[in-house]
TORZA-440126 format. One record per residue (C-alpha): y, z, x. Coordinates in steps of 0.25 Angstrom, whole numbers. Last residue first. Layout:
# residues N
     py     pz     px
      Y      Z      X
...
***
This chain:
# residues 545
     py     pz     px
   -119   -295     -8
   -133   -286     -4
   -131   -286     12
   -116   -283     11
   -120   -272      4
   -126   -265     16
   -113   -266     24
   -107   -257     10
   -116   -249     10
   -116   -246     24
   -101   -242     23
   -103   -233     10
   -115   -226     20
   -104   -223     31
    -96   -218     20
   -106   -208     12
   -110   -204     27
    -96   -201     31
    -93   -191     15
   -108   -185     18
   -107   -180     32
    -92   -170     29
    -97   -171     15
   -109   -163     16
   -103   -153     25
    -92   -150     16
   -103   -150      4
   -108   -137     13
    -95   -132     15
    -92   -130      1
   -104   -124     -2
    -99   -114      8
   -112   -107     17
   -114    -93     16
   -110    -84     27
   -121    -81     39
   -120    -90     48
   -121    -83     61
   -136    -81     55
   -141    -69     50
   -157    -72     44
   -156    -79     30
   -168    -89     26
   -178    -88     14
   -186    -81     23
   -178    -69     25
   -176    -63     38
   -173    -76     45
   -177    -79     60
   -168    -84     70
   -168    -95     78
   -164    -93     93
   -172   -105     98
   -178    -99    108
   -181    -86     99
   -187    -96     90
   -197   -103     99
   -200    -89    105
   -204    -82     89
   -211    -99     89
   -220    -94    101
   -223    -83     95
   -228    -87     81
   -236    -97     88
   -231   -112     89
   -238   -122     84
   -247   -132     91
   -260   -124     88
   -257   -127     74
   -262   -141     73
   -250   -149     68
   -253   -153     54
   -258   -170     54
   -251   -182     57
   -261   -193     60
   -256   -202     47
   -242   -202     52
   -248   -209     66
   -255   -219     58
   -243   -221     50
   -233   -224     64
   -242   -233     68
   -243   -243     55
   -229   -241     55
   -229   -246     70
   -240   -258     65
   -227   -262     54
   -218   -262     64
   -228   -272     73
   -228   -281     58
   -213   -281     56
   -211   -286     69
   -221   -297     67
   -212   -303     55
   -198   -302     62
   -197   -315     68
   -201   -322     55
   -186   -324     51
   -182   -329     64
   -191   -339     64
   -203   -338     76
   -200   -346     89
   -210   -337     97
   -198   -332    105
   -193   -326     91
   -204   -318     89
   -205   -311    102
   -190   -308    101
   -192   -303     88
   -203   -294     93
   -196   -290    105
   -185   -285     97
   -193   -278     86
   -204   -270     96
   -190   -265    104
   -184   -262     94
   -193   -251     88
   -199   -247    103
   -185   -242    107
   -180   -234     97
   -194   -231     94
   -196   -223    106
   -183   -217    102
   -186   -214     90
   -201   -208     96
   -193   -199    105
   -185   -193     93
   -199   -185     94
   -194   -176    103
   -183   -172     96
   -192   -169     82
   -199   -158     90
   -186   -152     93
   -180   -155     80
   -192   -149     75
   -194   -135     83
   -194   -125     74
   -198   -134     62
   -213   -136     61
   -222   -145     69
   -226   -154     58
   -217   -151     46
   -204   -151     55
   -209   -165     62
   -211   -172     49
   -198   -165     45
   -190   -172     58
   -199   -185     54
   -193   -187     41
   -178   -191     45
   -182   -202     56
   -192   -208     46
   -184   -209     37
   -174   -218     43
   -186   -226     47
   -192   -225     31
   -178   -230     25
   -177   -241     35
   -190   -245     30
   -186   -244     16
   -172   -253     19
   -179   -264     27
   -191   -266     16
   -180   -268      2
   -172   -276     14
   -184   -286     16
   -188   -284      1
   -175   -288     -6
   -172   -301      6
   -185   -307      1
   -186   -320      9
   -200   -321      8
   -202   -322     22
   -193   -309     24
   -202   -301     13
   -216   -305     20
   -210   -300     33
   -203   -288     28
   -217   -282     20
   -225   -278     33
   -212   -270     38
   -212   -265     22
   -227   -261     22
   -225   -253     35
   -214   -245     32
   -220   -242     17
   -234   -235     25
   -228   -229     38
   -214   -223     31
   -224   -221     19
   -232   -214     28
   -220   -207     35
   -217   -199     20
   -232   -195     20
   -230   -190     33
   -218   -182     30
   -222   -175     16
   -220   -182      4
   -209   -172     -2
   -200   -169     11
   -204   -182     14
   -194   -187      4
   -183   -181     10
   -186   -189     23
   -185   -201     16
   -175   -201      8
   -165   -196     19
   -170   -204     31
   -170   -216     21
   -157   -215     16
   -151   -217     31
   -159   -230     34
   -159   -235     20
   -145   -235     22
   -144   -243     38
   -153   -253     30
   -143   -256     20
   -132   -256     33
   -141   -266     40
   -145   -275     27
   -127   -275     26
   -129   -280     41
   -137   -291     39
   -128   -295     26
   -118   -296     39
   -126   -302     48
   -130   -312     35
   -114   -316     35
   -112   -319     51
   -125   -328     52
   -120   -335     40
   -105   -337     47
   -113   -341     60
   -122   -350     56
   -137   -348     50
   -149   -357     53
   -154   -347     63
   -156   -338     51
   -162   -347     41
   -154   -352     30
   -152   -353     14
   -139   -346     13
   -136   -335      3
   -131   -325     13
   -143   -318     16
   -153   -332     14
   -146   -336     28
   -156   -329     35
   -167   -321     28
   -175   -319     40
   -166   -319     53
   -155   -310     44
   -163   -299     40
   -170   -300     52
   -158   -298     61
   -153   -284     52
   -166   -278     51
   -172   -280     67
   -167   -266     72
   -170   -260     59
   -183   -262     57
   -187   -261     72
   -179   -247     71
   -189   -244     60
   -203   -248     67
   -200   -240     76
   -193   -228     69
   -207   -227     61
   -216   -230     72
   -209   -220     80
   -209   -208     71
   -223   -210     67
   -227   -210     82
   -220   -195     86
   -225   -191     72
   -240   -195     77
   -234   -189     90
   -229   -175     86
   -241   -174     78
   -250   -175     90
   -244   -163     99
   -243   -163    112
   -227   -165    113
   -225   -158    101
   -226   -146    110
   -215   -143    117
   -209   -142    102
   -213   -131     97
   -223   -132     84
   -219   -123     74
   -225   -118     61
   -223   -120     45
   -231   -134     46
   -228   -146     34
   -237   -156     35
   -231   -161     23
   -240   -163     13
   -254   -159     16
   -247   -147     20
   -246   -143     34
   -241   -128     31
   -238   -126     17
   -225   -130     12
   -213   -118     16
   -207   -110      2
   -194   -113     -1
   -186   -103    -12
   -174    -98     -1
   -173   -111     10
   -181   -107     22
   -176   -100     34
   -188    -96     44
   -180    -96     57
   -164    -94     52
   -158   -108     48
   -150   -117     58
   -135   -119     57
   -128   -133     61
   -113   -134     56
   -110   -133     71
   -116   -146     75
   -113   -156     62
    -99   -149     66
   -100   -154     79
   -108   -168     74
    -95   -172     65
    -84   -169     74
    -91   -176     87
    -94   -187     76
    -81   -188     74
    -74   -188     89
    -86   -197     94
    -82   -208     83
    -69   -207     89
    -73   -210    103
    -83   -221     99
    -72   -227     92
    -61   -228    102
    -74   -233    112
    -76   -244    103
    -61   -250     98
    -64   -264    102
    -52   -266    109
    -46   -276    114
    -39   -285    102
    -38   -268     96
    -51   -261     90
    -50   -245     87
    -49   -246     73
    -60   -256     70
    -68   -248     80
    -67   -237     70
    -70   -244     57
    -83   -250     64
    -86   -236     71
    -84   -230     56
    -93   -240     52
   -104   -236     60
   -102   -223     61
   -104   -220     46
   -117   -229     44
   -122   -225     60
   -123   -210     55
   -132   -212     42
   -146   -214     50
   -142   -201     58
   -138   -196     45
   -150   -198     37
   -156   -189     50
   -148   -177     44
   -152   -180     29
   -167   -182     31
   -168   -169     41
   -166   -162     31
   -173   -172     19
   -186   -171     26
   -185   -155     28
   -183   -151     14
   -189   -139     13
   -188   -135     28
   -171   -138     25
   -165   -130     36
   -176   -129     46
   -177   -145     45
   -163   -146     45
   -162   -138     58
   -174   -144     64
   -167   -156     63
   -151   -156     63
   -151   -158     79
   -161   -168     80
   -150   -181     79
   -140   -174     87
   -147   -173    100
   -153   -186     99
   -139   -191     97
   -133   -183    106
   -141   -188    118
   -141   -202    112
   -124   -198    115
   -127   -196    129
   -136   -207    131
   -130   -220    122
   -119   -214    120
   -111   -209    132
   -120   -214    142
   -124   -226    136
   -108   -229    132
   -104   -224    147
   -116   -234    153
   -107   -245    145
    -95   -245    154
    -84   -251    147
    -73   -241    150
    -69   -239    137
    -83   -241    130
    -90   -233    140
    -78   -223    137
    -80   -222    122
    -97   -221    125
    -93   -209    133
    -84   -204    119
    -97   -208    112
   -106   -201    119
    -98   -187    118
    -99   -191    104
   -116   -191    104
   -117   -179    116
   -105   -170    111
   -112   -169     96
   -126   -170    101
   -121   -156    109
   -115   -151     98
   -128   -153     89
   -137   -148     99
   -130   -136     98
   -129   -132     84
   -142   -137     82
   -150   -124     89
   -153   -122    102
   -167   -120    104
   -170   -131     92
   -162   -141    100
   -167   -135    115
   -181   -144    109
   -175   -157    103
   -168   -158    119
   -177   -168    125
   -183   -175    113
   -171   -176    105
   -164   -180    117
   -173   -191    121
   -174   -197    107
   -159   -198    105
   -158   -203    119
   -167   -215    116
   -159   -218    102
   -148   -218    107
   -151   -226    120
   -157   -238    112
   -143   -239    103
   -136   -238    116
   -145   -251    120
   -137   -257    111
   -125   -258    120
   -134   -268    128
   -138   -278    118
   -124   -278    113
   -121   -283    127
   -110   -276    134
    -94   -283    137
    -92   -288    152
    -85   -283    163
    -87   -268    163
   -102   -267    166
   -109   -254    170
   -119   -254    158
   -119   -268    160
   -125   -266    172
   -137   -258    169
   -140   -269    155
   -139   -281    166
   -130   -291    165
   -139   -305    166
   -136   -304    152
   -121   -304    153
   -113   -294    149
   -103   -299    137
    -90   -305    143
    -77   -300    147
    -64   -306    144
    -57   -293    148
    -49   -294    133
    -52   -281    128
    -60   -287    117
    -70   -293    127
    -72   -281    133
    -78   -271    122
    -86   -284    117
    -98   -279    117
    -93   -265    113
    -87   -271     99
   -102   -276     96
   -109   -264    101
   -101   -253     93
   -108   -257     81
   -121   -254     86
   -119   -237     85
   -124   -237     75
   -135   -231     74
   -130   -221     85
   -121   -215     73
   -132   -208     68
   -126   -196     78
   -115   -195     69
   -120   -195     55
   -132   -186     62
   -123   -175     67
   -116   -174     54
   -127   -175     47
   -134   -162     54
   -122   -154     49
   -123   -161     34
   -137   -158     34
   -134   -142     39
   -124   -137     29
   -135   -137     17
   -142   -125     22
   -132   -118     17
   -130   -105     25
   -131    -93     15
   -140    -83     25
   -136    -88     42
   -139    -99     48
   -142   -100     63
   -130   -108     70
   -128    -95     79
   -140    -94     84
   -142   -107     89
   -130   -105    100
   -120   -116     99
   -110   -105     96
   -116    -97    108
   -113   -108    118
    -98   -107    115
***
């Protein structure tokens, strides 16, 4: 068995569409995207033992987070199953980082089935916690193993697109990372629908549905896996000529930088930097969207003339759910983005399209104070959306950046370790927003001005994040590899080179590929991303009626 995971066998071979690969990246992505959403289970799980009948309570405050990871007799605090949320993120990071490099040795095919067993093998241990109430097995199961495959997962497809599609390397990478975002619009209301179906008077129908979730997405992300092939060494589309080396444009190198030594080299930080600011500033965004829509424009959503803290119950309940139709909107422009944007820097080039990241981002963070005072509810959400736009983009122009810079043999490596940044900002995002909001509010501030400083710090992050894209320069050659050390990088990682330019080699794969398998492919991710994007339509509609 272990030579059918082998690299080799996976390479293409002449007549192989190139077009089967997107479709088996999304399939890993659409799954693993579902750590987005992963809040809607926290509501049921913190009542897990009240709906059984055991007349339990929720953990006390003086109930530490250590013990209540071992605690059966009362029900957990949201504020504690989020921290699963922090977890992904952090594990997603450190595995990119660790294991980015035995990625491009082995070949996707591998890391793929082993994301697959990490991520749902995760769930079924999380589906146990549940059953058994011990939450130490959900930050087992998910929140570590499954970060694991997550992190795993989520570099698996990238160099491989980007070797795929080295003429459109933006939209490659764009399509696949689009489906990271798209993955918590089809698994969130499907684990709705399926706790729905699951839930008795004692049951909240949670670890039923985190064991038949694992089932699907273990089906989905094995044949994402084995559907993975990687091109010959020196493939290129028949017709395509490469872009000049470090083009004014694009930066756009045709040799290799290996990846022990990104570590020492400038560019890697000053992208290191522009990453971080960017998601940064991004996840503040999103983290404090929902509550500030509602803090500032009050009652006004629902047509009546009051402040927030004015409001009862039934109007709190109705702007929540307008709240969340700006959410699901957001959630859109999210996903779009990391598909519009990161083909478009396939013709601007990738730090002319971070500059207008740097340069739009920061005017509309500047602009939401003045456009919440005036009560302009068409410019608040008009500056949201772009900027949720840009952070999805962000996420899905960066692998390119990375694959013009220090060239493509070892990219998803490269681009593993510097996953580190997301995580950094994972936790320097939120943490910024929170405390900021906290710190407002204990100086008696209004609700809706709380948010007016924060807007200001992510704008000097922005404002960070463009000075460091403006310092990106060519790397200096003596960081490249020779023309014998990337013969032994090759050999490692069992790539084989082609005899024609214009790709071809003898690959395992020899046969030519069935249109009609390709547009199966395209509809097996297509026809759940077209229904999880009809579902968040139709939450973001509730915001416009």
């Amino acid at each position: 068995m272990s030579g059918f995971f082998d690299k080799k066998r996976i390479i293409a071979g002449p007549g192989f569409n190139r077009w089967l690969v997107p479709p088996a990246a999304l399939a890993i992505h659409l799954c693993i995207g579902m750590a987005y959403g992963f809040s809607v289970f926290w509501l049921p799980l913190s009542k897990l033992l009240s709906t059984r009948g055991t007349g339990a309570v929720t953990c006390s405050a003086d109930v530490g987070f250590f013990a209540e990871l071992f605690a059966t007799g009362c029900d957990w605090r949201i504020a504690t199953l989020g921290w699963m949320y922090t977890l992904f993120f952090v594990f997603l990071g450190c595995s990119a980082a660790i294991w980015g490099g035995w990625l491009e040795r082995v070949g996707p095919r591998r890391v793929g089935v082993i994301s697959a067993l990490c991520w749902c093998g995760g769930m079924v241990l999380s589906a146990i916690g549940v059953y058994l109430h011990q939450f130490w097995l959900m930050v087992l199961g998910s929140g570590v193993i499954g970060g694991i495959g997550l992190g795993l997962g989520y570099i698996s497809p990238v160099s491989t697109l980007i070797k795929w599609f080295p003429d459109r390397r933006g939209m490659a990478t764009g399509m696949a990372i689009m489906g990271f975002g798209g993955g918590a619009m089809i698994g969130s209301p499907l684990a709705v629908e399926l706790m729905k179906y699951f839930s008795t008077p004692t049951d909240v129908g949670v670890a039923q549905t985190f064991l038949t979730m694992a089932l699907i997405y273990f089906v989905f992300m094995m044949a994402g896996a084995l559907g993975y092939r990687v091109p010959p060494t020196g493939w290129k589309p028949a017709g395509w000529t490469p872009k000049e080396a470090a083009s004014a444009k694009g930066m756009i190198t045709q040799r290799h930088v290996h990846v022990t030594k990104v570590w020492g080299i400038p560019q890697f930080w000053l992208v290191w930097i522009v990453l971080c600011m960017n998601v940064s500033a991004g996840i503040g965004v999103i983290g404090m969207a929902s509550p500030m829509l509602q803090e500032v424009f009050g009652g006004t959503l629902v047509g009546v003339q009051k402040g927030f803290t004015a409001l009862d119950t039934q109007e709190l309940a109705s702007i929540a759910i307008v709240a969340g139709g700006f959410t699901a909107l957001l959630s859109l422009f999210n996903i779009g983005g990391r598909f519009f944007w990161a083909s478009l820097s396939d013709k601007l080039g990738r730090k002319l399209t971070y500059t207008v990241f740097f340069v739009l981002g920061g005017i509309l963070y500047a602009s939401i104070p003045s456009s919440a005072g005036a009560g302009s509810r068409l410019l608040f959400v008009a500056a949201f959306c772009i900027i949720l736009s840009m952070y999805g983009g962000g996420f899905s122009t960066v692998p390119a950046y990375l694959a013009d810079l220090f060239g493509t043999q070892n990219v998803g490596a490269i681009h593993g370790r510097l996953l580190t940044a997301w995580a950094t900002a994972g936790i320097l995002g939120p943490v910024v927003v929170n405390y900021m909001r906290e710190y407002q509010l204990g100086l008696g501030l209004p609700r809706d001005q709380v948010y007016n400083q924060t807007m200001y710090i992510l704008v000097g992050m922005l404002v960070i994040g463009f000075i460091a894209n403006l310092l990106i320069r060519p790397v200096d050659k003596k960081y490249f590899m020779t023309d014998a050390e990337l013969a032994q990088e090759r050999k490692l990682a069992q790539d084989k080179v082609t005899e024609t330019a214009a790709g071809g080699g003898q690959g395992n794969n020899s046969s030519v590929t069935s249109p009609a398998l390709v547009v199966f492919a395209w509809l097996a991710v297509g026809l759940p991303l077209a229904w999880g994007t009809y579902r968040t339509l139709e939450s973001a509609a509730k915001f416009f009626n």
